[in-house]
C-alpha positions in Angstrom: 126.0 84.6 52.4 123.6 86.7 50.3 123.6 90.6 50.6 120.2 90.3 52.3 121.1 87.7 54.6 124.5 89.8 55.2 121.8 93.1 55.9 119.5 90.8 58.0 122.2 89.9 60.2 123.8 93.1 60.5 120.2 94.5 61.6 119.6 91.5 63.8 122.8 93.0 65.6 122.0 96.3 65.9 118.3 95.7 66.6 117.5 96.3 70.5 115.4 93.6 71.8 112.0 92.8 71.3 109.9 93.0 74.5 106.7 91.7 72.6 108.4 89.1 70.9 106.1 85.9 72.1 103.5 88.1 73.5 99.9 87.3 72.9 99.1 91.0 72.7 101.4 92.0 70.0 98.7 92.7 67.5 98.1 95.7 69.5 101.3 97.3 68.6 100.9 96.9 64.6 97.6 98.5 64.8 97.4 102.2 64.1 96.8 104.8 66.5 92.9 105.6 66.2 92.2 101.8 66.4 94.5 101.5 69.4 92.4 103.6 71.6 89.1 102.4 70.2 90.4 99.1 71.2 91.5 100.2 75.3 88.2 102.4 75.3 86.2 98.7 74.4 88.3 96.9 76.8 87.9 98.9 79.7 83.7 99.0 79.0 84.0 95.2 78.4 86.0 94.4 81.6 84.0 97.0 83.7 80.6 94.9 82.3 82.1 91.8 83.2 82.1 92.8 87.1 78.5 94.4 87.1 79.9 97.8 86.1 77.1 99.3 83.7 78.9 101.8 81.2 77.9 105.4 78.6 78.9 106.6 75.7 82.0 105.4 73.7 81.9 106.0 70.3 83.8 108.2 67.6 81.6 111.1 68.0 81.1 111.2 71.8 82.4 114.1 73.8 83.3 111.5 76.6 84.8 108.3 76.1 83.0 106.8 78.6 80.5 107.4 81.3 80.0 105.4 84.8 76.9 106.9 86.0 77.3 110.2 85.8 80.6 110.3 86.2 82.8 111.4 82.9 86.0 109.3 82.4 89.1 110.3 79.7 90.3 107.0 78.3 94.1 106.8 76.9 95.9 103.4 76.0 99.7 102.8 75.4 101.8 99.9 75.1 105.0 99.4 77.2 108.2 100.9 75.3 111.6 99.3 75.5 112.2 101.4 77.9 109.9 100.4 80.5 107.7 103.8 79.8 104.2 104.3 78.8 103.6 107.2 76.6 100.1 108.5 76.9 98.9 111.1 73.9 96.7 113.6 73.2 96.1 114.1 76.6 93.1 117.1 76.6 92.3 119.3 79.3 89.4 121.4 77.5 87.2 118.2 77.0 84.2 117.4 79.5 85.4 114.7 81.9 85.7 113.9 86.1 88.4 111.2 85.2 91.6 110.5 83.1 91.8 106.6 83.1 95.2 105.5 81.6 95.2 102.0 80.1 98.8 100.2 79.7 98.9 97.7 78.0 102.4 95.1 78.7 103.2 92.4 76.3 101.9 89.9 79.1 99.4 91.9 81.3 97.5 95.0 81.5 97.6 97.6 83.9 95.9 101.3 84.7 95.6 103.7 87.0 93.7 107.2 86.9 93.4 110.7 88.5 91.1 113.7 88.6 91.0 116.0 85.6 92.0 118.5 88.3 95.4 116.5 90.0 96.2 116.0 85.7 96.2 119.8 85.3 98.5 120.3 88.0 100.4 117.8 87.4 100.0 115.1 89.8 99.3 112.5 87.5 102.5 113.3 85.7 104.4 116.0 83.6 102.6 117.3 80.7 104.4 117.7 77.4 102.8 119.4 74.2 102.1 117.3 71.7 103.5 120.2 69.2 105.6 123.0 69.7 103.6 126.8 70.3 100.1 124.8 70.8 98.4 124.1 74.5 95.8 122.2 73.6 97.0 118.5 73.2 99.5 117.1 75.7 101.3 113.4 76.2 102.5 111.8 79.8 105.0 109.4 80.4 104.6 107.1 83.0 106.7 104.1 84.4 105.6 100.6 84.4 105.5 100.9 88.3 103.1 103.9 88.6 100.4 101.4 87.6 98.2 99.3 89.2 97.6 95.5 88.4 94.3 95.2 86.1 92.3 93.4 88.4 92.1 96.5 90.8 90.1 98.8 88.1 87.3 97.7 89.0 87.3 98.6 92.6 89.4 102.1 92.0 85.9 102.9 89.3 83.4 101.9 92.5 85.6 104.3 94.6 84.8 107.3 92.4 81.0 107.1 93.5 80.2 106.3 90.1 78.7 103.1 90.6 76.2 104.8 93.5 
């Protein structure tokens, strides 16, 4: 055996497992962080078109990441940790927006769920943690796999907002 196959091995047994090993979406995890939300800010648009949904804003330099009607929505995507958590960043509660929309994303489905910008400030949707010590501006929540809703319900939770009226 050759030192790098003795290190390979070692790390193979040390390594916890993979939970996106085989997945389809496992491209999501090597992009980098701007791209990632870019990408579950298109998805949700694309998904929300796809059952008569029209859909704002969304790009780089918009306030809002996206607009049903006149109603303002927060976007945030994360993928499923080994740990069966979803860690959702920069979580902002000085930005413009009626709805925090959290986008999981599972190595074999996707799920969501979302509250008012008001139940995120007091908590309701989840603790909020600073994303750096002595600062109150950016924040992160961690949710569990099963404080999400299957994909296929998004569209109906978006229509219950009023948006859609």
């Amino acid at each position: 055996m050759t030192p790098v196959e003795l290190m390979a091995q070692i790390i193979s047994e040390h390594a916890p497992e993979d939970i996106w090993e085989g997945s389809p979406l496992v491209g999501y995890r090597k992009l980098g962080n701007t791209n990632r939300g870019e990408i579950g800010e298109e998805f949700v648009r694309r998904y929300l078109r796809s059952h008569g949904i029209t859909t704002g804003n969304g790009n780089r330099a918009s306030k809002t990441d996206m607009r049903v009607g006149k109603v303002r929505f927060e976007v945030k995507t994360a993928s499923l940790g080994a740990k069966g958590t979803f860690q959702f960043n920069h979580v902002r509660l000085d930005r413009q927006y009626e709805f925090l929309l959290c986008l999981g994303i599972c190595p074999h489905e996707l799920v969501f769920n979302m509250w008012r910008k008001g139940e995120v400030a007091e908590e309701v949707a989840g603790h909020l943690v600073r994303m750096a010590e002595g600062q109150a501006v950016t924040y992160k929540i961690t949710k569990k796999r099963d404080d999400l809703l299957p994909i296929d319900r998004l569209a109906d939770a978006i229509r219950q907002t009023g948006a859609t009226k």
